[in-house]
N, C-alpha and C positions, 0 to 999 in steps of 0.2 A: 548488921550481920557480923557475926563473932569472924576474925582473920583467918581461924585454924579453918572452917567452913572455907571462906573465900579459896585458902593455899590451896586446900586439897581438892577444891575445883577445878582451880586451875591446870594444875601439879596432875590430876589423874582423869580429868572429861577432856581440859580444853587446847593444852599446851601441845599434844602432835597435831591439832589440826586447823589450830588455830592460823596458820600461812595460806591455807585452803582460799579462805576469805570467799565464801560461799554471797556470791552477789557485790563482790568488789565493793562493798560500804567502806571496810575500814582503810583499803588500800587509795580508793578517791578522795575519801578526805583529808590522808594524810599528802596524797599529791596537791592537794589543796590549798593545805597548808603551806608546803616547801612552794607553792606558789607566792605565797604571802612575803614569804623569807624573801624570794630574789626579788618582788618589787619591790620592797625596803631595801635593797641592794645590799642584803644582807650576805650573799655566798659568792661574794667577788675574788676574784684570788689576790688584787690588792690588798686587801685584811691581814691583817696576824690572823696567826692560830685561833680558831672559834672554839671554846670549853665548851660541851656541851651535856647538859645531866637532860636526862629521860626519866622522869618521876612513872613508873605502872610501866617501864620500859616494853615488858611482853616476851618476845622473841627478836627482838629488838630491828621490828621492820620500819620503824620510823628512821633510826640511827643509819640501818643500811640505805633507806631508800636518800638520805641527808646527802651521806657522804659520795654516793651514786651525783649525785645533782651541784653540790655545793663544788666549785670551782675554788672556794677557800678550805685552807687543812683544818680536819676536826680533831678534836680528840677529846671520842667518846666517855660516859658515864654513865653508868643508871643505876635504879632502886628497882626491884618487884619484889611482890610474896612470895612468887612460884620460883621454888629451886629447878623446877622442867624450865621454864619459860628461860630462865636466864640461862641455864647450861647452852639452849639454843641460841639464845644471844651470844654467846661468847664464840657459838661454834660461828657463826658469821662475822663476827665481827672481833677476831683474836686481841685487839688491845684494850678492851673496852676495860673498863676499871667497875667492877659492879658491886650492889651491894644486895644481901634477900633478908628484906622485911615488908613492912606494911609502909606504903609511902606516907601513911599520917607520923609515922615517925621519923619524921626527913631529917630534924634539925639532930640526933643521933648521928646521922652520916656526913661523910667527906668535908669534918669539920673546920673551918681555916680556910677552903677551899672558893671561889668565886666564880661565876660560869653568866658566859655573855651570852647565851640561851638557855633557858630552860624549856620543858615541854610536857606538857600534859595533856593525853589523849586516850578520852577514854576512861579516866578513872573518877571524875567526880560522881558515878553515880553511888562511887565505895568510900570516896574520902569527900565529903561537905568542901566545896571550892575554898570556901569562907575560912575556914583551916588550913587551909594550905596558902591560902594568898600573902598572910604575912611571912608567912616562912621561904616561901618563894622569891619574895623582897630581898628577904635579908639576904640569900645566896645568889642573888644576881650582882654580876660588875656594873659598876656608874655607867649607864646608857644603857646596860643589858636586858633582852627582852623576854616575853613569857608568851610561846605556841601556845593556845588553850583551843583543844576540840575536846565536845562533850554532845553528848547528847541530852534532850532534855523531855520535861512531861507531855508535850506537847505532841511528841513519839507516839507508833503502836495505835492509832485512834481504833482503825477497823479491829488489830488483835484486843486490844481494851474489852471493845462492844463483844466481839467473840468469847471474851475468857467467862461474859457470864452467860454462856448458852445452856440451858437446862441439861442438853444432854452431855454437857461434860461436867456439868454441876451433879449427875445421876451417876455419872461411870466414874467416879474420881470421888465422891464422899461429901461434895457439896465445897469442896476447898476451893476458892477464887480468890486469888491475894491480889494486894493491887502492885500493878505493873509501877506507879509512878517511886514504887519502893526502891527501884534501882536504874532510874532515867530520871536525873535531876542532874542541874537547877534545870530553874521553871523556864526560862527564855534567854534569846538574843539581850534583850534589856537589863534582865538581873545578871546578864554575864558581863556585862558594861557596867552595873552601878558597882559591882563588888571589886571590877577594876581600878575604877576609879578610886572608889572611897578606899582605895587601901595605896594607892601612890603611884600606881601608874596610868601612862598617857597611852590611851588607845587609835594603835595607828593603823586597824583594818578592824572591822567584822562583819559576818554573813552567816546566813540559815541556810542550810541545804535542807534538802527535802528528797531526799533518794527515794526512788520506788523498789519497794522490796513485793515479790511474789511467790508464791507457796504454792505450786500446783496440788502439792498432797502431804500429808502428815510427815513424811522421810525426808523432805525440802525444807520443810519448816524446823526439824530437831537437826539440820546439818547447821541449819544457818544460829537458830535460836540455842540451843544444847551445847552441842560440841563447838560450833563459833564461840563462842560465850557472853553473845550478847542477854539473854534470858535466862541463863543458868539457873541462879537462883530461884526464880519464879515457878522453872519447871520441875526442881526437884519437891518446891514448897507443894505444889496439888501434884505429884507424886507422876507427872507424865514420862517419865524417864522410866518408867516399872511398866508404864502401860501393853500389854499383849496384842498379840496380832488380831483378835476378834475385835479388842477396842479399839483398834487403831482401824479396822475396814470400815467400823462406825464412823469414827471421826471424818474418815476420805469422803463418805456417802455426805456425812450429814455438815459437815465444819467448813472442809475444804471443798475448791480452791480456795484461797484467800487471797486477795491485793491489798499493801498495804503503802504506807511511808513512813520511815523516820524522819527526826527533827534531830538535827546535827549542829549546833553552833562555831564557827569556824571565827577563831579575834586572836591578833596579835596585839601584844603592848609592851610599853618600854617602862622601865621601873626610873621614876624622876628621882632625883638625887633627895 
């Protein structure tokens, strides 16, 4: 998907509402994360100063939710497309040091620079992991580690089977794109080999499995739409245009829906 697409999703559906976090997916896994950190006794206040860069940083609730937890001093940094997302970043987080681009062009930014965390949450299903793994290397300090939460194909099974239901394949023009176009890599496994084969030591990983539920069509576009987990997908068969007569269809005939994501949570340290 073209970036200017991506910005302007961000930038104009997703970035006021995206702190909502409609079924607390992205807020538990990133407490999940900053789980990972303090058992690696990463956020001690014995430590130096922790550099920290947030690659797809967002509104920068990873950074806040860090420095909230971390008993050691931060000081923040990120990268996003979205000039909304990061204006809200900066409004929380006043010294952060940010930059708005695409994170595939990382190597671009805060050059010279070394950071004994980095983190990415959330964005491989826009930037290929496999792209950003060595780049990630290179900006890590000797010992410093890489937060990786993503979600992966294994996501969405029930929305999957749903998105080719006839009757949205009838009220939508027959457009069903595939979901796994923007929930990648494939697994917990490939999120370990791509670790690996690229030079770092993996010192935690886990699958979550959240349960997501959609009693009606305005549940499903808070969390999928305006969240910005499905953006794309939704604007690709056009459900974001959908009318109120289509959408009492969809209640009758789609919804309720239960579903679950596939979440991969891995910390690693970049070996020398």
């Amino acid at each position: 998907m073209e970036s200017a697409v991506i910005q302007r999703q961000y930038d104009d559906v997703i970035a006021t509402q995206y702190d909502h976090d409609p079924q607390n997916t992205t807020g538990d896994s990133l407490d999940s994360a900053l789980d990972h950190l303090a058992a690696a006794g990463l956020l001690s206040d014995v430590l130096p100063v922790m550099r920290v860069l947030d690659i797809g940083m967002g509104t920068g609730m990873f950074l806040a939710k860090l420095r909230e937890r971390s008993q050691r001093a931060i000081e923040p940094y990120g990268i996003d497309i979205s000039r909304q997302m990061v204006a809200i970043a900066q409004r929380k987080i006043p010294d952060l040091v940010a930059a708005i681009d695409d994170g595939a062009n990382l190597e671009h930014h805060f050059q010279g620079e070394q950071f004994e965390l980095i983190a990415t949450h959330f964005v491989t299903g826009f930037v290929p992991m496999t792209h950003l793994a060595p780049r990630i290397h290179s900006k890590l300090a000797a010992d410093g580690v890489w937060s990786f939460v993503g979600g992966t194909t294994a996501g969405y099974r029930e929305l999957r089977r749903r998105a080719g239901h006839p009757v949205l394949r009838l009220l939508f023009g027959g457009r069903v794109p595939d979901l796994q176009d923007v929930i990648c890599p494939g697994s917990e496994r490939e999120v370990v080999t791509v670790l690996e084969q690229t030079g770092f030591e993996v010192l935690q990983a886990k699958t979550l499995e959240p349960k997501l539920s959609f009693p009606d069509f305005d549940s499903f576009m808070e969390f999928a739409y305006h969240g910005g987990w499905l953006t794309p997908f939704i604007e690709e068969i056009g459900l974001h245009r959908s009318r109120r007569w289509q959408q009492t269809i969809l209640n009758r005939l789609v919804f309720p829906v239960v579903d679950h994501h596939n979440i991969v949570l891995a910390l690693a340290r970049r070996r020398p």
